[in-house]
C-alpha positions as CSV (number, residue, x, y, z in Angstrom):
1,X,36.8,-4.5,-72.9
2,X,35.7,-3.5,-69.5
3,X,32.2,-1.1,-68.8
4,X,32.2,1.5,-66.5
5,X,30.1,-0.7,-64.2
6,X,33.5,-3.4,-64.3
7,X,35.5,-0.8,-63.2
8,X,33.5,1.4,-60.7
9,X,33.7,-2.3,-59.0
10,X,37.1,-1.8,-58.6
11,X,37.5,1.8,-57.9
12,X,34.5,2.3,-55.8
13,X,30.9,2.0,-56.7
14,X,29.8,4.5,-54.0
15,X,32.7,5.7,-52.1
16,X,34.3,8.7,-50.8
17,X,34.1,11.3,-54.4
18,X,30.6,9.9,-55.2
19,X,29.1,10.3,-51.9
20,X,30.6,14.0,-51.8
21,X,29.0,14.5,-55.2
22,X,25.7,13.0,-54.1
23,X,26.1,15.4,-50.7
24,X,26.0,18.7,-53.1
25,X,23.3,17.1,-55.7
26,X,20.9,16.6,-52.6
27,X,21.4,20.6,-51.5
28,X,20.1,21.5,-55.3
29,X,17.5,18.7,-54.9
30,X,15.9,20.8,-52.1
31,X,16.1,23.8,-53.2
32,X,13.7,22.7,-56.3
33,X,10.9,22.0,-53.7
34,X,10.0,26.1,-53.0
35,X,9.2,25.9,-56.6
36,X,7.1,23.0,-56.7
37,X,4.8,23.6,-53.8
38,X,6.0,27.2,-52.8
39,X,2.4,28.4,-53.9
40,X,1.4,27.6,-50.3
41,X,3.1,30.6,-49.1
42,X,3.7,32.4,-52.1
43,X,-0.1,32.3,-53.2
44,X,-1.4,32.1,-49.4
45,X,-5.1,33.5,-49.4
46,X,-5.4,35.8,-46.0
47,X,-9.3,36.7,-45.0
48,X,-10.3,39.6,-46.3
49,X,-13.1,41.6,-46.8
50,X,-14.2,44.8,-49.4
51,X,-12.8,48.3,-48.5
52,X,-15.5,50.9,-48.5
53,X,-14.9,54.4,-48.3
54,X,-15.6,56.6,-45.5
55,X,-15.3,53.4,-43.2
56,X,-11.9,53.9,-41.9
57,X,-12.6,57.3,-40.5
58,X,-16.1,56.1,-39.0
59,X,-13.6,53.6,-37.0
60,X,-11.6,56.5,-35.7
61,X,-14.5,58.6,-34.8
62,X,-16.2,55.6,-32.9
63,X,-12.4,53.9,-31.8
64,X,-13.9,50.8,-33.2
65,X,-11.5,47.7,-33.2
66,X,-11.2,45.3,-36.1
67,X,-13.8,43.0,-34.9
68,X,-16.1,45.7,-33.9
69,X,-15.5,47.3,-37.2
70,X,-16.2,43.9,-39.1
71,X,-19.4,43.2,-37.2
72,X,-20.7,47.1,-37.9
73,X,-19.8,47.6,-41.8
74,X,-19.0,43.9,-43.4
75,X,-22.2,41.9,-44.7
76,X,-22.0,38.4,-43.2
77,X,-24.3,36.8,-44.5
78,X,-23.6,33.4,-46.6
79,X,-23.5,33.3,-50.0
80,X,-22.1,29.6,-50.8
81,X,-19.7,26.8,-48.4
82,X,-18.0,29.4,-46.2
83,X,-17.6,32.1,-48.1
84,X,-19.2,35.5,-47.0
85,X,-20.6,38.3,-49.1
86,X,-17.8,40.3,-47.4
87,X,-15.5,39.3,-48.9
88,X,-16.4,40.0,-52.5
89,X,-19.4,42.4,-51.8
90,X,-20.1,45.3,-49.6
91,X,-23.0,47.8,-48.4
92,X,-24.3,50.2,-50.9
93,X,-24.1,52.9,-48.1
94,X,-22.4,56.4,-47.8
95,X,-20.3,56.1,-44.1
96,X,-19.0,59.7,-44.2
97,X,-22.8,60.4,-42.9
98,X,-21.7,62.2,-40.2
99,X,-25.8,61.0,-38.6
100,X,-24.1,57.6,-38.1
101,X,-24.1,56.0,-34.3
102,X,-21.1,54.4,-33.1
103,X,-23.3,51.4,-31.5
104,X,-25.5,50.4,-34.9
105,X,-24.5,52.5,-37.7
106,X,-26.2,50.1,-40.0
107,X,-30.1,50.8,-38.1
108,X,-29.8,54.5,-39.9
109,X,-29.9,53.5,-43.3
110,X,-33.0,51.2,-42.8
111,X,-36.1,52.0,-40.8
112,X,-37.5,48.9,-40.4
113,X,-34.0,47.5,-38.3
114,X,-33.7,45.0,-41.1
115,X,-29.8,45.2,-42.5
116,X,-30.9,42.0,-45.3
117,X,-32.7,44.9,-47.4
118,X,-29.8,47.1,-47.7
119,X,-28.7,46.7,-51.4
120,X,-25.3,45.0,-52.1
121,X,-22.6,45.9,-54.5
122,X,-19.1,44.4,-56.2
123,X,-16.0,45.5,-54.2
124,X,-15.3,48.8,-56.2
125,X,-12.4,50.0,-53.7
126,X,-10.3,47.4,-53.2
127,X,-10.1,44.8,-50.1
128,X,-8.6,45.1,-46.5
129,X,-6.4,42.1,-45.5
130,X,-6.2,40.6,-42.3
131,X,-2.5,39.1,-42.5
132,X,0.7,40.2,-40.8
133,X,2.6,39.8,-44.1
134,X,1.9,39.5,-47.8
135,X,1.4,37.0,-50.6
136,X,0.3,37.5,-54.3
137,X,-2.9,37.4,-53.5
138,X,-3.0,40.0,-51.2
139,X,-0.4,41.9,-53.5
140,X,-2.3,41.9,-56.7
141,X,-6.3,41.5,-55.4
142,X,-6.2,37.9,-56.8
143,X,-9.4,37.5,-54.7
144,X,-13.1,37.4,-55.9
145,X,-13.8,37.6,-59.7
146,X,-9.8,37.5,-60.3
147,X,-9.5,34.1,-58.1
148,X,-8.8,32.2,-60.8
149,X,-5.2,34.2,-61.7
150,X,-4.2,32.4,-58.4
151,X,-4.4,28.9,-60.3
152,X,-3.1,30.0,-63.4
153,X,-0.3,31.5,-61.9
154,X,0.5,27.7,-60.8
155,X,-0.3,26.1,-63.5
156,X,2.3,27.8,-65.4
157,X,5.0,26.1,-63.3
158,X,3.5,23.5,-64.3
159,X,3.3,23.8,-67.8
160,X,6.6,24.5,-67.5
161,X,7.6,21.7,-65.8
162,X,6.1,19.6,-68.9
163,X,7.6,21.5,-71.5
164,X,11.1,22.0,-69.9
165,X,10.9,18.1,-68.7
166,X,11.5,16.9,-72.7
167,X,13.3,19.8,-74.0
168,X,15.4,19.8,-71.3
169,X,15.9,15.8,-70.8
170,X,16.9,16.0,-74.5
171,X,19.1,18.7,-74.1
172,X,21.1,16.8,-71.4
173,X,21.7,13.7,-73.6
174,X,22.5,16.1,-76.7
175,X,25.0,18.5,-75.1
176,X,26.1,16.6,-71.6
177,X,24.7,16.7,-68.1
178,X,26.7,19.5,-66.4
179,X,26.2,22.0,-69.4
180,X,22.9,21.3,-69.3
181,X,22.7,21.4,-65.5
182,X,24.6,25.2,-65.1
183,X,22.6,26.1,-68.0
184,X,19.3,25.1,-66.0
185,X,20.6,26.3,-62.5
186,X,21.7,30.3,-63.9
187,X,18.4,30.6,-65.7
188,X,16.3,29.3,-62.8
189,X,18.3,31.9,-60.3
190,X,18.1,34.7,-62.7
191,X,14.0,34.4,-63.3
192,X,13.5,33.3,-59.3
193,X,15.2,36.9,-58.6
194,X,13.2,38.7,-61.6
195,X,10.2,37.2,-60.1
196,X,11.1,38.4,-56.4
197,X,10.8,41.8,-57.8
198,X,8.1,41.9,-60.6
199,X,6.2,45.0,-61.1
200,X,3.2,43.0,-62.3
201,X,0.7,40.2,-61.6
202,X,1.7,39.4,-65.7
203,X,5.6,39.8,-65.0
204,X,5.1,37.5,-62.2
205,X,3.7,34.3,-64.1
206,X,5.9,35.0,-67.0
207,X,9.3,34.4,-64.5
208,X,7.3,31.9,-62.6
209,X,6.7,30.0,-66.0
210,X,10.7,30.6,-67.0
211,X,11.2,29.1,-63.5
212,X,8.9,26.1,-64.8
213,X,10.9,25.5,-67.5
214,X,14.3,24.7,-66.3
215,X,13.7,23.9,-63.1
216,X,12.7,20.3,-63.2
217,X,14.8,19.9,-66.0
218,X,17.8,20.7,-63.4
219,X,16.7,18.5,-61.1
220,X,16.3,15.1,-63.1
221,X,19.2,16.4,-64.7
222,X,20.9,16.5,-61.1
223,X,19.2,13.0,-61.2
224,X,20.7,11.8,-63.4
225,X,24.2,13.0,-62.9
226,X,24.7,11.5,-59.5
227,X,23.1,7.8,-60.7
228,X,25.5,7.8,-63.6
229,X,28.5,7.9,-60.9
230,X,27.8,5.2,-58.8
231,X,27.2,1.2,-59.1
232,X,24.4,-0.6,-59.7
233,X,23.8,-1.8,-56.3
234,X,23.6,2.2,-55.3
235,X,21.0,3.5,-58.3
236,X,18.2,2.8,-55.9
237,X,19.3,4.0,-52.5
238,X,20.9,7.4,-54.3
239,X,17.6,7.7,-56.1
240,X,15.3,7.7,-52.8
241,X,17.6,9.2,-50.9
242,X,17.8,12.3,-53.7
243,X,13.8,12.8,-53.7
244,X,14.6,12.7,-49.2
245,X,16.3,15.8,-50.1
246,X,13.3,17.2,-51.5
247,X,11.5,16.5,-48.3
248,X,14.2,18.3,-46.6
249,X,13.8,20.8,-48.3
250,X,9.9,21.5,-47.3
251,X,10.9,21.6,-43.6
252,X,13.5,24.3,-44.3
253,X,10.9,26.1,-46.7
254,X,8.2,26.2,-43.9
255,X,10.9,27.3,-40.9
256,X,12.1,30.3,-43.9
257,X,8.0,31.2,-44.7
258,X,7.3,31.3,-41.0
259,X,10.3,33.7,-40.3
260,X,9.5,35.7,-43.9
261,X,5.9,36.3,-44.0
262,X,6.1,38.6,-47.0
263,X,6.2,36.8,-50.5
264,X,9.4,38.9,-52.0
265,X,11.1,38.8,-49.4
266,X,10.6,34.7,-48.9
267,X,11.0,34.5,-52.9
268,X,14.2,36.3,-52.5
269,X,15.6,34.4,-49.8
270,X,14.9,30.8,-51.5
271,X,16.6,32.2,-54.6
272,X,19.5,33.3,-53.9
273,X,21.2,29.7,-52.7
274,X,20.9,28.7,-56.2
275,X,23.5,31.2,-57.6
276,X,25.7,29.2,-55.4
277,X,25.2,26.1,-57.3
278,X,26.8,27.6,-60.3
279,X,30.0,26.0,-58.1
280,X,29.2,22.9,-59.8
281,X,31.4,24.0,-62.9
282,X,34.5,23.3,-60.5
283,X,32.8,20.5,-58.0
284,X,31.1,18.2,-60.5
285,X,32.9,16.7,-63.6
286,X,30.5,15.3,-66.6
287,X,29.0,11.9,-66.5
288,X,31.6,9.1,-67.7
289,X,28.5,7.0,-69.3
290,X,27.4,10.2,-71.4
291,X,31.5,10.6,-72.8
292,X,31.6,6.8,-73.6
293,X,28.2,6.7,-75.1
294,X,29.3,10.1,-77.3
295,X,32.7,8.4,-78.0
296,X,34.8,10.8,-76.2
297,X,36.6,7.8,-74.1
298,X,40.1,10.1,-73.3
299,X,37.7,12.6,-71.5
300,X,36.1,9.8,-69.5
301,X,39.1,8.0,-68.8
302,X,40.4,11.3,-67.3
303,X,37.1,11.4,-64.5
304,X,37.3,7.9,-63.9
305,X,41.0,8.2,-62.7
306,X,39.6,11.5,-60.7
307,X,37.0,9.3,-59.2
308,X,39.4,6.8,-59.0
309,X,42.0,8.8,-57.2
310,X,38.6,10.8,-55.0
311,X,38.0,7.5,-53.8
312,X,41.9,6.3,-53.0
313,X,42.0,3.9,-55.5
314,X,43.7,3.0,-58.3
315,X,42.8,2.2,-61.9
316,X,44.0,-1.1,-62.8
317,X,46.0,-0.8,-66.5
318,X,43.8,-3.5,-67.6
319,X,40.6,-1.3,-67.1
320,X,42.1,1.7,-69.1
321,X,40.3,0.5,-72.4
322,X,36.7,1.7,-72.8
323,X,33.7,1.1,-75.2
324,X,30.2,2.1,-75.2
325,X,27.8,0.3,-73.4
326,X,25.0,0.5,-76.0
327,X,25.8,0.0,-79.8
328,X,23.2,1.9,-81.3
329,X,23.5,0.6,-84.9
330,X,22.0,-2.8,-83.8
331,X,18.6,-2.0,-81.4
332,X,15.4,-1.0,-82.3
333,X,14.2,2.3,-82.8
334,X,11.8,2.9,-80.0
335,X,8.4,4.9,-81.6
336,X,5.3,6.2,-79.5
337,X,3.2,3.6,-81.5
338,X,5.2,0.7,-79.4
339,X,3.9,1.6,-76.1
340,X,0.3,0.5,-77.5
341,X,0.7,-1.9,-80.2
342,X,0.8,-5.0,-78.2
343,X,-2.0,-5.9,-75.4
344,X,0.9,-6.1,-72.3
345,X,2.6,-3.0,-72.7
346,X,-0.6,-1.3,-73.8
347,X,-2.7,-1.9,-70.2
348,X,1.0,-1.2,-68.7
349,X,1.2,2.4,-70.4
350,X,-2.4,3.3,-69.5
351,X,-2.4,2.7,-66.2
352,X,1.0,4.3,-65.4
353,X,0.0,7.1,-67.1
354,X,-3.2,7.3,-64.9
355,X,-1.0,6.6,-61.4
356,X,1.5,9.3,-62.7
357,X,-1.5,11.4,-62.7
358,X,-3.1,10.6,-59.8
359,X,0.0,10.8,-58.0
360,X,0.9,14.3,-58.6
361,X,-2.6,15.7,-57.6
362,X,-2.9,14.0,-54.7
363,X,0.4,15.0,-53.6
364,X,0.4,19.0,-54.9
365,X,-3.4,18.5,-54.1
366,X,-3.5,17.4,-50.3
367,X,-0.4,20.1,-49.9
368,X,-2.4,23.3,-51.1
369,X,-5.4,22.3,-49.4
370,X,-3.3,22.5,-45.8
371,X,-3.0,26.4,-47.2
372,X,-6.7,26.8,-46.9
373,X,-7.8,24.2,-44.2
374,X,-7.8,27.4,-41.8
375,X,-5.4,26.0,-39.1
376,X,-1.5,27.4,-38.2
377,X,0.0,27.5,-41.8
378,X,3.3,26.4,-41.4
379,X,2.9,23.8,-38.4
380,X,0.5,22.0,-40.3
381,X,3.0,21.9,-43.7
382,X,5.6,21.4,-41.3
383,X,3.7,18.5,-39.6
384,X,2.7,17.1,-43.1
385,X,6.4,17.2,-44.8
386,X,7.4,14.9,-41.7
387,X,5.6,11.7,-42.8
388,X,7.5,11.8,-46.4
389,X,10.3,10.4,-44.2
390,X,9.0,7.0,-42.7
391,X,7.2,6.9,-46.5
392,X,10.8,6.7,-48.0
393,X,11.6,4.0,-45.6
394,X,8.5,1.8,-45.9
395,X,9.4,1.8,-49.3
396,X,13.2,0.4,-48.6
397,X,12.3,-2.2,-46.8
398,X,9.2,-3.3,-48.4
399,X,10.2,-3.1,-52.0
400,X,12.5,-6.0,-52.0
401,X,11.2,-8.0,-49.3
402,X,7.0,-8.1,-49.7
403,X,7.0,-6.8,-53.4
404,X,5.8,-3.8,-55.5
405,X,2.7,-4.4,-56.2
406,X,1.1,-5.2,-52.8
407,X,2.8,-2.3,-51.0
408,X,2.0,0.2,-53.9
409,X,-2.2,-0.6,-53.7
410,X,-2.4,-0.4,-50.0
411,X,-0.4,2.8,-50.1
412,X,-2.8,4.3,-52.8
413,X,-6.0,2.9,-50.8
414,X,-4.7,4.6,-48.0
415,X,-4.1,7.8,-49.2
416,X,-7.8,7.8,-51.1
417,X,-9.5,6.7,-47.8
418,X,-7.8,8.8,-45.5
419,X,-8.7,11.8,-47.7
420,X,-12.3,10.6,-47.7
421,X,-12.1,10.0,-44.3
422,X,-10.9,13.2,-43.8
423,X,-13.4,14.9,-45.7
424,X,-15.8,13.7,-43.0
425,X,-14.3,14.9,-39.9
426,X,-15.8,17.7,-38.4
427,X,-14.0,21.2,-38.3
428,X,-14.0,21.0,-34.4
429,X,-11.6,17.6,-34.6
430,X,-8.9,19.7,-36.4
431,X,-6.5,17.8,-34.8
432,X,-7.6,14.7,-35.9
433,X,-8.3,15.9,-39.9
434,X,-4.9,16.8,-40.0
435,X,-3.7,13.1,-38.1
436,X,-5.2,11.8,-41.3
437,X,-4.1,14.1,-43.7
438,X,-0.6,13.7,-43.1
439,X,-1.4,9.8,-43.1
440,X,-2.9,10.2,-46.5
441,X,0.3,12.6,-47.4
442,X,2.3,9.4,-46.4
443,X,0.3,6.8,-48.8
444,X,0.5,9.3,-51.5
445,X,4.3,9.9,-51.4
446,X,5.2,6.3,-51.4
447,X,2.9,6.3,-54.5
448,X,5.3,8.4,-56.3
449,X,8.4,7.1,-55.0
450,X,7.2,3.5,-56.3
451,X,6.4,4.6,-59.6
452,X,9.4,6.0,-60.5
453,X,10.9,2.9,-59.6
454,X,8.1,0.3,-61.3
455,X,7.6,2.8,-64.1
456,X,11.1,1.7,-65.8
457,X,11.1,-2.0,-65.2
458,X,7.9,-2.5,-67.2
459,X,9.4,-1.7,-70.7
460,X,11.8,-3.5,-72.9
461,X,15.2,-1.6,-72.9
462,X,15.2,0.2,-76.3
463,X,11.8,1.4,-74.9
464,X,12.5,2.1,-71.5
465,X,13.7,6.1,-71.8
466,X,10.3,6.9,-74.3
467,X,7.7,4.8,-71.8
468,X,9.1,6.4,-69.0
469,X,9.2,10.1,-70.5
470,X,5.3,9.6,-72.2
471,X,3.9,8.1,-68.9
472,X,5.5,10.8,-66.3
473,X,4.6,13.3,-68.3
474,X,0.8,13.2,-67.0
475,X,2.6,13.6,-63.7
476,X,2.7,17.4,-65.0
477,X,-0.8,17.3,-66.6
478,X,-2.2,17.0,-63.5
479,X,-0.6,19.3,-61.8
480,X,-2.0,21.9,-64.6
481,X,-5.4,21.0,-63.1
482,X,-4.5,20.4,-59.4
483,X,-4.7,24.2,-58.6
484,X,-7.9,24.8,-60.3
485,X,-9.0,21.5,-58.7
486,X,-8.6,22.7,-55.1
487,X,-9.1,26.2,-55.1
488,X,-12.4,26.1,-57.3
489,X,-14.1,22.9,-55.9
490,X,-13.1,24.5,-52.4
491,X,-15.5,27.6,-53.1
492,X,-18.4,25.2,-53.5
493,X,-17.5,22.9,-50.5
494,X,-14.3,23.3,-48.7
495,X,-13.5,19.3,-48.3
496,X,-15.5,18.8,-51.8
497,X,-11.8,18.7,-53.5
498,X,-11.0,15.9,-50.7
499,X,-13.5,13.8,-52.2
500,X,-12.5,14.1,-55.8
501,X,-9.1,12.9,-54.5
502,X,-10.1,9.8,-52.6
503,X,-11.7,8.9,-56.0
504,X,-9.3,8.8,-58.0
505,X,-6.6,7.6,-55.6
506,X,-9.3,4.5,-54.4
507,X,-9.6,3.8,-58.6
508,X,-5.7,4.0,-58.6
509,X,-5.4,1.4,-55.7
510,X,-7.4,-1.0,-57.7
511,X,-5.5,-0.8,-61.3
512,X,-1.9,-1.5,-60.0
513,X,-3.0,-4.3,-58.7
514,X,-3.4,-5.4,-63.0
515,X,0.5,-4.5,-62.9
516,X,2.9,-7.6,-62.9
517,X,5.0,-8.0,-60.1
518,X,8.7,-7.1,-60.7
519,X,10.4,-7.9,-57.9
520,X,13.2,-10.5,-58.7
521,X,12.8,-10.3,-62.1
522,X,15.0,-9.0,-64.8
523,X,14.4,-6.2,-66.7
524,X,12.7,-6.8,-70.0
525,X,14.9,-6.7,-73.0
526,X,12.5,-7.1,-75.9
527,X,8.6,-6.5,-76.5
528,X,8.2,-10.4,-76.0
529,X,10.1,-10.4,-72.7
530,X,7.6,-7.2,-71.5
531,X,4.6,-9.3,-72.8
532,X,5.5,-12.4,-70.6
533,X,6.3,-10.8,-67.7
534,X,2.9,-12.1,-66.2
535,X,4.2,-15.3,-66.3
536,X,8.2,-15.1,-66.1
537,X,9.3,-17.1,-63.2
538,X,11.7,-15.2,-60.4
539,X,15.2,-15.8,-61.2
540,X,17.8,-16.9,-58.4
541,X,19.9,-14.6,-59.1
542,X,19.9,-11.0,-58.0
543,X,18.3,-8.0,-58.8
544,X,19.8,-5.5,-60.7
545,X,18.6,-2.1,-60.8
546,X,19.8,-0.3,-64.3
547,X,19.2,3.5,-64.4
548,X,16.6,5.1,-67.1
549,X,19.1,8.0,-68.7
550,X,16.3,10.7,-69.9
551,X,13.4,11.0,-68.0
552,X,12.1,10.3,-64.8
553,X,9.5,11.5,-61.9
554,X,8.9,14.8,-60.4
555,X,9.6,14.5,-56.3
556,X,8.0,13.5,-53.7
């Protein structure tokens, strides 16, 4: 009896229904990326500096500006990197004294014209910000001794991108895709809305970890989907070209930031396009693998003959007979103890687990610290997001031309040198530290794109799903730690997070080169085929890229 891969030969493996399928996929693959690396705007930290009483009617006695006012009443004196006392301290002075000059007011409260002796306190007041809109930080003070809420409140996403990755991935091959997928897409709306408008700094993480939860769980989902509709000489191209969206989608998130400047208002806006997506119900039908593999073959025959008739095709009568493409009774169980019993597989799962890592806080990393490098926010994210594109198509035509291997080292030695590099540039070449940032953003997305695609051709078949969901899930470890990463190393030495990057990514470069090459070679089937692939020989025949059903990479 025919597979589904038999007959989408005949009735289109990538034609006109699957590419319009694909079309609306990609619009829900962008609209994940405001929730991966909104924080940039959402969580933007403006300058600011303690409020003290009595100084805002000194400035309209003495018609002060904001500079003026800044240089008069704001301690400036370093405390650490280039952070001011200002910011978190102020003056232990009373400014209603109506004795005050307008040209020195500090000279009155200290005989000897010294300001260093005037005693220092904690911002008791509040804090003035200088921004023309609003974020979370400014919203709820996350400044000073509460500058840490600003990473938890990202790490939560990110916890919830870890939790909702399994529960959700499980979900979809328990209950079907597009269940799973409108289940996923109402919850995210609802909670991105609920967040919009939270009262409370609390309120606000708990929808932004709901958000977490099914959010990347949508979008492999989504991933998934759109794979299981087309051939297997599309699974690749459709699986680039879906994490393209993403990068799509952080252009159109820095033009929608730059024109909303305040964070509900931006939250809102990003939202709100998802509710649309609950259109799928009537524009997508369920996966034909997922009905075959659950035995329901009328249901699938039924989408195959909508694909069939999508595509103006017809089903050949010969193809109208379906079985499952796995019979479960016969293959191993897979169990977490596999991926390290044997030597091969064992060095294979630790060092994809340590690139999945790396990976994701270079990537989240290098992005949050363009929110703090100082320069024009959103023409530098803007600028950055660019380079993801001539990453994706490095990747196409290198990957089955040079290799993986090769490609994937020099893109991870070029991602941890340029962030070293850039860590040495002085501030006055700004131009030229972002030049290599965005060349190190490059190196670092092709790292991601090529291990999604390595990831599942280095484990036997009835281990692929398991390998692929324990290693990726460090992807979402490390963005738990990526916030704290740059935000607190950056209060010590503003590039010092730079260098911690170019570490790691420099270490990274050097252990996929202990990967075997895969390129030509078929897919392992058992844990002796996975063991040998050091020394399997490249078969004539070609490649053929099979699709991992449960888990996969976050994007790039």
């Amino acid at each position: 009896m025919p597979t589904l891969d038999d007959i989408l030969e005949h009735i289109g493996e990538f034609d006109l229904y699957q590419k319009r399928a694909f079309f609306v996929l990609c619009l829900l693959s962008a609209a994940f990326t405001p929730i991966y690396v909104g924080i940039v705007f959402l969580g933007f930290i403006p300058e600011h500096y303690c409020r003290s009483p009595g100084v805002a009617e000194l400035r309209d006695r003495c018609g002060w500006n904001l500079v003026e006012e800044l240089n008069y009443t704001v301690p400036q004196r370093e405390t650490h990197g280039d952070t001011f006392t200002g910011q978190c301290k102020r003056y232990d002075v009373e400014w209603n004294t109506t004795e005050l000059n307008c040209t020195n007011p500090l000279n009155f409260f200290t005989p000897e014209t010294n300001v260093s002796s005037i005693p220092l306190i904690a911002c008791q007041d509040g804090w003035l910000y200088d921004s023309p809109g609003s974020s979370i930080v400014s919203e709820f003070n996350l400044v000073c001794g509460d500058a840490w809420k600003l990473d938890l409140f990202q790490s939560c996403v990110n916890v919830g991108f870890f939790v909702g990755s399994i529960s959700i991935g499980y979900m979809a091959d328990r209950f079907g895709r597009k269940l799973c997928l409108l289940v996923t897409i109402l919850i995210n709306s609802v909670s991105g809305v609920l967040l919009a408008v939270a009262p409370s700094y609390s309120w606000a993480v708990a929808f932004r970890l709901i958000q977490g939860l099914v959010s990347k769980g949508g979008w492999l989902t989504g991933y998934i989907l759109i794979t299981e509709f087309v051939g297997l000489n599309y699974r690749r191209t459709v699986g680039i070209v879906y994490q393209v969206a993403f990068s799509v989608g952080l252009l159109v998130l820095a033009a929608i930031a730059y024109a909303l400047p305040h964070w509900r208002w931006l939250q809102l806006t990003i939202t709100l396009p998802n509710f649309f997506f609950l259109l799928y119900y009537w524009c997508l039908p369920e996966s034909p693998r997922w009905l075959i593999a659950q035995r329901k073959s009328d249901k699938a025959l039924k989408i195959i003959r909508r694909i069939a008739k999508g595509n103006h095709k017809k089903l050949p009568l010969s193809m109208e007979n379906l079985h499952p493409e796995e019979e479960v009774g016969d293959k191993p169980r897979p169990s977490f103890l596999d991926l390290v019993r044997t030597p091969q597989i064992r060095k294979h799962t630790l060092i994809l687990m340590y690139t999945w890592f790396t990976s994701s806080v270079l990537y989240q990393g290098l992005i949050m610290h363009v929110g703090i490098a100082g320069g024009n926010i959103y023409l530098d994210f803007f600028y950055s997001a660019l380079v993801e594109f001539p990453a994706a198509l490095i990747l196409m035509l290198t990957v089955d031309r040079i290799g993986r291997r090769y490609p994937w080292a020099a893109a991870n030695l070029t991602a941890g040198a340029a962030c070293l590099v850039t860590a040495l540039i002085p501030e006055d070449l700004y131009w030229l530290k972002m030049t290599v940032t965005c060349l190190g953003r490059m190196g670092i997305t092709m790292c991601y794109e090529m291990v999604c695609l390595v990831n599942a051709e280095l484990y036997p078949t009835f281990l692929r799903n398991l390998g692929v969901l324990v290693c990726s899930s460090m992807c979402d470890i490390g963005g738990i730690i990526t916030p704290f990463v740059v935000y607190r190393l950056a209060e010590i030495w503003h590039e010092l997070p730079l260098i911690v990057f170019a570490v790691i990514g420099l270490i990274d470069g050097g252990l996929v080169l202990l990967l075997p090459e895969t390129k030509g070679k078929p897919l392992p089937e058992t844990i002796k085929d996975a063991e040998n692939m050091h020394s399997q020989r490249r078969p004539k025949e070609k490649m053929i890229y099979l699709h991992v059903r449960t888990s996969d990479a976050a994007p790039n």
